[in-house]
Structure formats: C-alpha cells, structure tokens
C-alpha positions in Angstrom: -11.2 -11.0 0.0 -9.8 -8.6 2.5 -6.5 -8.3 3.1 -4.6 -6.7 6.3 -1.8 -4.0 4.4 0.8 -2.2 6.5 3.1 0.0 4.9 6.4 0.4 6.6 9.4 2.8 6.2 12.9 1.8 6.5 16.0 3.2 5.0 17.8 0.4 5.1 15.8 -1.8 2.7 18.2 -5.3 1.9 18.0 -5.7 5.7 14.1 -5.3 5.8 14.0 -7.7 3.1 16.3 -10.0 4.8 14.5 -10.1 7.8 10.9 -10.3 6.2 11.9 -12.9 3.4 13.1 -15.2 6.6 10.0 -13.8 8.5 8.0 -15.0 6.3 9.7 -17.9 4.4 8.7 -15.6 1.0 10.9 -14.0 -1.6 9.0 -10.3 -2.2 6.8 -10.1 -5.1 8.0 -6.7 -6.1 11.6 -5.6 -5.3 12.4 -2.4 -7.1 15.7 -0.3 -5.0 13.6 2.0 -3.0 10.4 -0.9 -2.4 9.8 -4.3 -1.4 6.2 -5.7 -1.5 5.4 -9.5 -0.1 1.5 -10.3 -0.9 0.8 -13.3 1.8 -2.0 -15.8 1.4 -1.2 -17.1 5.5 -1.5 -14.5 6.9 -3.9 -12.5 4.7 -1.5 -9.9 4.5 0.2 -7.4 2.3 3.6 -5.9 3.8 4.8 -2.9 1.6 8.2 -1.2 2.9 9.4 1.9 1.2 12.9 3.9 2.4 10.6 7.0 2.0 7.0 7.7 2.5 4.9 7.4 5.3 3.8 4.1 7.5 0.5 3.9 7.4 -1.9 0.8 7.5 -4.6 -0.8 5.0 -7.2 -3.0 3.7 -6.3 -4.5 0.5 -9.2 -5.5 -1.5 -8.9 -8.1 -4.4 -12.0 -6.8 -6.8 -13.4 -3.5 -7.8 -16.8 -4.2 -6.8 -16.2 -5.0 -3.5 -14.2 -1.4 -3.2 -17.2 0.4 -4.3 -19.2 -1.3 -1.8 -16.8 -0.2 1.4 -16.9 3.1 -0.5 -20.7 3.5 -0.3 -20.4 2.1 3.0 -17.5 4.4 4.6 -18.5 7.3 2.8 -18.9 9.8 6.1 -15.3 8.8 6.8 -13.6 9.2 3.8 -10.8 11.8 4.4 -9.8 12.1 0.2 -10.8 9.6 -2.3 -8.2 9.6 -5.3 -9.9 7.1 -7.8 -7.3 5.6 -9.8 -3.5 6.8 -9.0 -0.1 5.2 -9.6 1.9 4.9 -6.3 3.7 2.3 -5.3 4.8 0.4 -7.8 1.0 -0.4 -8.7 -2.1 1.3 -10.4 -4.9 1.2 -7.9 -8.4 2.5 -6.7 -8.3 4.1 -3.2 -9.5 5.9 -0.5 -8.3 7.5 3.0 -9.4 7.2 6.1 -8.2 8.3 9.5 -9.3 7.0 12.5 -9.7 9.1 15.9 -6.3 8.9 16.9 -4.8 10.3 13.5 -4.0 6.8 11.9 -3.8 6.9 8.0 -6.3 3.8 6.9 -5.4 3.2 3.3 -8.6 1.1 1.5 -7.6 0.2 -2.2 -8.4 -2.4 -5.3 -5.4 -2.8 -7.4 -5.5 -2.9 -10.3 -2.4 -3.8 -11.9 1.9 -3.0 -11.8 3.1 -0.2 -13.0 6.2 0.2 -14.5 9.1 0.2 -12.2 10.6 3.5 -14.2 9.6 6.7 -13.0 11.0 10.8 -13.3 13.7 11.2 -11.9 13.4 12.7 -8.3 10.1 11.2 -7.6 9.1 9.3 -4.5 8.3 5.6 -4.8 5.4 6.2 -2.7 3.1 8.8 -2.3 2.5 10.4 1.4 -1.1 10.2 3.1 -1.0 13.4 4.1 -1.5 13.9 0.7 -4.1 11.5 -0.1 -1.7 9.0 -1.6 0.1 6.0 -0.3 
C-alpha cells in the first residue's frame, strides 16, 4: 500500500502535536523531544514533524518488494538512492526524487524503529539536500 508522507518542520513541537493529535483524533505513534510521527490508516497518510530538518514530501511504501519495483520504475529520476539509512527515528530503504520545481520526493520502505538514543549533537532527521530525510 501507498501511503501520502509529508514531513514538516516546526520548532515548537507540543503545539504541533496538540494541534495534529486533535486534527486527527490520534495520539502520535512516535514522540521522541525533537519528533512526532502519526501513521494514519484514513487518510492514508504519514505526518512526520521534526523542529529541525527540511519539509519535504513522500510516498511511504509498506513492503520491500514493492520499493524495488518504484525503484526500477523511477530509475531516470532518482536524484541519490541511500539503500538502508537510520533517520528519523526509523531504519528504512529510500530514494530521492525531485520534481521540476525543486520539490524533495522522499520514496522509502521501513523497515523498522530505531532506537530513540542517538550522539549527542545529531539531527533527528537527516536533510534532502543530502540525500536523507
């Protein structure tokens, strides 16, 4: 299944996740200081908001095989294709896209949580500019 992902920034985080949570009549799945993720069933949807990082939007995809297949089918587009990278609170598979106007296209799999520690001084998320989330 395909899933709509939008990536937001916002420095003020507990309001985000006030306003979402009542949005959306959903607790996020992942609340970690600098992140909130909700993962929606109506709307197919995964909103991600970080107090760093870049916006940028997505397609979440909920098996493997079906990422190789938009791989082999968006290959001429791909801008960097990082395999499997932690960012985000989560271990996925992705690639980038950009479309004519400059718009980061984020197309993952993931594949599983990661660990909510992380070095000190490190971003939550990654930036698209350098391939990452």
């Amino acid at each position: 299944m395909k899933r709509i992902h939008i990536h937001l920034q916002n420095p003020e985080l507990d309001a985000a996740v006030r306003f979402y949570t009542r949005l959306f009549q959903a607790e996020p799945q992942r609340l970690e200081p600098d992140y909130a993720r909700w993962r929606l069933e109506n709307p197919p949807l995964t909103l991600a908001i970080s107090t760093g990082g870049t916006p940028h939007l997505g397609i979440a995809l909920d098996d493997a095989a079906e990422l190789q297949t938009e791989r082999r089918r968006m290959d001429a587009e791909i801008r960097t294709d990082e395999g499997e990278v932690e960012c985000c609170y989560a271990v996925s598979d992705k690639f980038w896209l950009t479309d004519p106007a400059g718009t980061a296209w984020e197309v993952f799999h993931t594949r599983r949580d990661a660990l909510a520690t992380r070095p000190a001084g490190s971003a939550a998320c990654c930036e698209p500019e350098s391939g990452c989330c």
